[in-house]
C-alpha positions, 0 to 999 in steps of 0.5 A: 674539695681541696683547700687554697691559700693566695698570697697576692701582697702586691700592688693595688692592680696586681690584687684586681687582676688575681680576682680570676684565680680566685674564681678559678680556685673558688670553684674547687674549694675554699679559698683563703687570701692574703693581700696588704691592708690597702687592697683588703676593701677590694674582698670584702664582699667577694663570694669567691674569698672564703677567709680574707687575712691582711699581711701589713708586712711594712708595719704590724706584722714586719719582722720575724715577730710578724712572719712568725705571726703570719705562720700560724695565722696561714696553717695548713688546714689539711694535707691536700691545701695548695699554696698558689704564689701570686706575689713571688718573693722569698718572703710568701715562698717561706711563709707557705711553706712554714704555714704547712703548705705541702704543694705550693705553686708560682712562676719560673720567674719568681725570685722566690721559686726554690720555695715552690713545688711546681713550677708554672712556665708563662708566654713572654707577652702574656697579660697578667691576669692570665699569668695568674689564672694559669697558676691553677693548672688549666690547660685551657685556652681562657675566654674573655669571661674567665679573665675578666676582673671581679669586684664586688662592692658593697651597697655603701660603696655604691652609694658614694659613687651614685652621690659623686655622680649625682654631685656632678651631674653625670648620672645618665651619660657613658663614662670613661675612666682614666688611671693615669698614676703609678709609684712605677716610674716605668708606668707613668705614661706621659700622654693622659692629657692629650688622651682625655682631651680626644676621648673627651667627646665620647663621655664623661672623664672620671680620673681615678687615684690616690692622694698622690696623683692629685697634681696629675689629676689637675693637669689633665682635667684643665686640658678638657676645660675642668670637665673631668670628674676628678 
């Protein structure tokens, strides 16, 4: 069964929506993934993922000392391994290639796709997730199933949220979730407010986010009176 290494080192949404190619690819072999330090919890339980490695190309392992690092870390394990370049920069070409990756495959429209030996054409429109799938090579129109995120927390991380919901008494109602922030200007949709406020009654709000997003967090749970789970 031939051996494949992902480089996704993108943002935290990029990593969930590359957990169908990870299935994908799990199903023919081992599957060894590089993601950052901040989307590393996202894999640590998946069954899928045979080798987790955490590139922190912005802190220990920035600069030709950390690539050089990262070259031996990602060798090759054998000829027929397949590098598949779910973050398409120069940076994750080169690294594939240098690692002893023979047959490495990303996007047409990658910045770093001189690095790649096959090239994968995507439908303009198309939803990521299936962009990423189709870096595996199947023709096959994919099903609802095979796009579908995968996650696997631990038993921990369970726990936190059966407390949380405990905590604010909202253990046995629907839930809907709201992810209103992103560091991408162009992704910070304006009307998270008015939407809480008109799927309020359809369950429980839960705001998600980081440290960053705690002031929008705010805003929109005043415009349902405070009952946002934030």
């Amino acid at each position: 069964m031939p051996a494949s290494l992902i480089i996704q080192t993108s943002f935290l949404g990029d990593a969930v929506l590359t957990t169908p190619l990870v299935a994908e690819l799990a199903a023919r072999g081992p599957v060894t993934l590089v993601v950052t330090k901040a989307a590393a919890p996202l894999f640590a339980n998946h069954p899928g993922v045979s080798r987790l490695v955490v590139y922190d190309k912005r802190g220990a392992d920035a600069g030709v000392s950390g690539f050089t690092r990262m070259t031996r870390e990602l060798r090759a394990p054998d000829t027929d391994a397949v590098a598949y370049l779910a973050q398409g920069s120069h940076r994750s070409g080169a690294l594939s290639r240098a690692a002893g990756y023979k047959e490495r495959v990303g996007f047409a429209t990658s910045a770093g796709r001189l690095w790649y030996t096959n090239i994968v054409d995507v439908t303009p429109g198309m939803h990521h997730a299936e962009r990423l799938w189709r870096l595996a090579g199947s023709d096959l129109t994919p099903s609802t199933t095979h796009l579908r995120p995968r996650l696997f927390p631990s038993v921990a991380d369970e726990a936190l949220v059966d407390a949380l919901l405990r905590e604010n008494d909202a253990t046995g109602e629907p839930l809907i979730a709201l992810a209103p922030g992103s560091v991408w200007t162009t992704k910070q949709w304006p009307y998270y407010a008015q939407l809480a406020r008109d799927v309020a009654a359809l369950g429980r709000i839960v705001i998600v986010g980081g440290p960053a997003d705690a002031a929008l967090a705010r805003e929109i749970s005043s415009e349902i009176m405070g009952g946002a789970i934030d």
